[in-house]
Each structure stands twice: as structure tokens, then as C-alpha cells.
N, C-alpha and C positions, 0 to 999 in steps of 0.2 A: 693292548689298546693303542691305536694309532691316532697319532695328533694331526689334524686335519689342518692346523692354522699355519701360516705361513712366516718362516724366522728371517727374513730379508732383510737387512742393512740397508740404510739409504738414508735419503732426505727425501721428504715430500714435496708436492709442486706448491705447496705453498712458501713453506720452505726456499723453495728456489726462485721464487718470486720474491721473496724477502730480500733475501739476499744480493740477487741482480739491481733490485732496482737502490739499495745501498750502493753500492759499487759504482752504479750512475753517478749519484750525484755525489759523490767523492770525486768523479773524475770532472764531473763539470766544476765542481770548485776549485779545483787544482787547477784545469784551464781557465777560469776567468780570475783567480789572482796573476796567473803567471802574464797575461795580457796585460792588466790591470799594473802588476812590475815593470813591465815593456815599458810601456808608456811613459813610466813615472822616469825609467832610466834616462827616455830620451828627452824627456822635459829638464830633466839634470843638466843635460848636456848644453841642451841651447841657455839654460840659465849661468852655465858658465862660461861661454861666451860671449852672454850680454853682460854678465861682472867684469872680463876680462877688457870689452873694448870701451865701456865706461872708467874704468879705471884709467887706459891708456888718455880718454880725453880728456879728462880730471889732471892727470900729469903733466898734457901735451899744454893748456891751457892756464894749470896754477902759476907759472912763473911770472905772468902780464897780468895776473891777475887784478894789482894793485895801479893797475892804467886809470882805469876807468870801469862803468857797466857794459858788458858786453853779452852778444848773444850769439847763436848758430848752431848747427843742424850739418850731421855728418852720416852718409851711409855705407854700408859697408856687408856684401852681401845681402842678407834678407835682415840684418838687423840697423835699426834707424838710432841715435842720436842727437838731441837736442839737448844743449847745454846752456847756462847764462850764468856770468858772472856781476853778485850784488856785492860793489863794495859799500863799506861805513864809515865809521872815522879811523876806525884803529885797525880793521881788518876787512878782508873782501872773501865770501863766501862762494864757490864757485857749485854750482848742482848740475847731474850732466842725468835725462832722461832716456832709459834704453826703449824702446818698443820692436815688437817686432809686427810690422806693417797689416801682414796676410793673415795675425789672430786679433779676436776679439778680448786677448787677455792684455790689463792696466801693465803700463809701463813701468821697469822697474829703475826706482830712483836711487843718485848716489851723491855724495855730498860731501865736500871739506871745506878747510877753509884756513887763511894763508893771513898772518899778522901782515899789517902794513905799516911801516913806520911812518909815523905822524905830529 
């Protein structure tokens, strides 16, 4: 007796439909995190240059601090600056504001503050 059925190995096109279209969307997730990281790295960056040059005016600015109130605005590159020093009786707090001009993102604040002998 001969067997008429066919013994073929394979995967079916459904099968292979399955499959492909997993595979898609594996790889489109893999590219929009990896974009998605881009971004974040480079937002890192400028946030650590707007820490670095607030800090520098915070330093540049603590030592007069106990003069009097003072105020001003420094730019540097595409990142801006505004600083003002409040003294009190005993001490003068000095806050220096980073922005960066060309986003719609709140400026990031930095603060100390410096005893005054009184």
C-alpha cells in the first residue's frame, strides 16, 4: 500500500506571518528606546553644563556677597544666567538661575549661602 500524503518539514505561512511580524516589532522597540536613550544622553549633557556654569557664578559672586542685594545675568554660549544676591542680618543667600534661551524647558535653580558677620 502506498501513502499518498505528503511528509514535508516546514512552517506554514501562517506560521511565518507570526513570526515576521514578532520580529517587527521587536526591532521597532529596540529603535525607539535607543532614540529615546539618545536624547536623554544628550539632555545629560547640557544639564551638566548648566550645573557647571551656575556653580562657577555662585563661586564667582559668594565672596561680595555680604556687600549688599545684588543682581545680574550672564551668557555664555546658548546657556543664560541670572543670579541675585539676598542678604539678612546674619547671612546673604546668593541663587544663580540657568536657562537655556532656545527651549521651552524651566530653568534650572542653584543656591547657597555665605554667613555674614554681624
Amino acid at each position: 500500500m502506498v501513502d499518498t500524503r505528503s511528509h514535508q518539514s516546514g512552517f506554514t505561512l501562517v506560521e511565518v506571518v507570526v513570526a515576521v511580524t514578532l520580529l517587527v516589532v521587536g526591532v521597532l522597540a529596540v529603535a525607539s528606546t535607543s532614540a529615546f536613550i539618545t536624547g536623554m544622553i544628550g539632555a545629560g549633557g547640557t544639564d551638566g553644563k548648566a550645573a557647571a556654569l551656575g556653580r562657577g557664578v555662585l563661586e564667582s559672586v559668594l565672596p561680595t556677597a555680604c556687600e549688599g542685594e545684588a543682581r545680574g545675568d550672564t551668557t555664555i554660549g546658548a546657556l543664560r544666567v541670572d543670579w541675585s544676591v539676598a542678604p539678612s542680618a546674619n547671612a546673604a543667600e546668593v541663587v544663580a538661575v540657568v536657562t537655556a534661551p532656545s527651549t521651552d524647558r524651566p530653568g534650572d535653580s542653584l543656591s547657597t549661602a555665605r554667613a555674614c558677620p554681624g
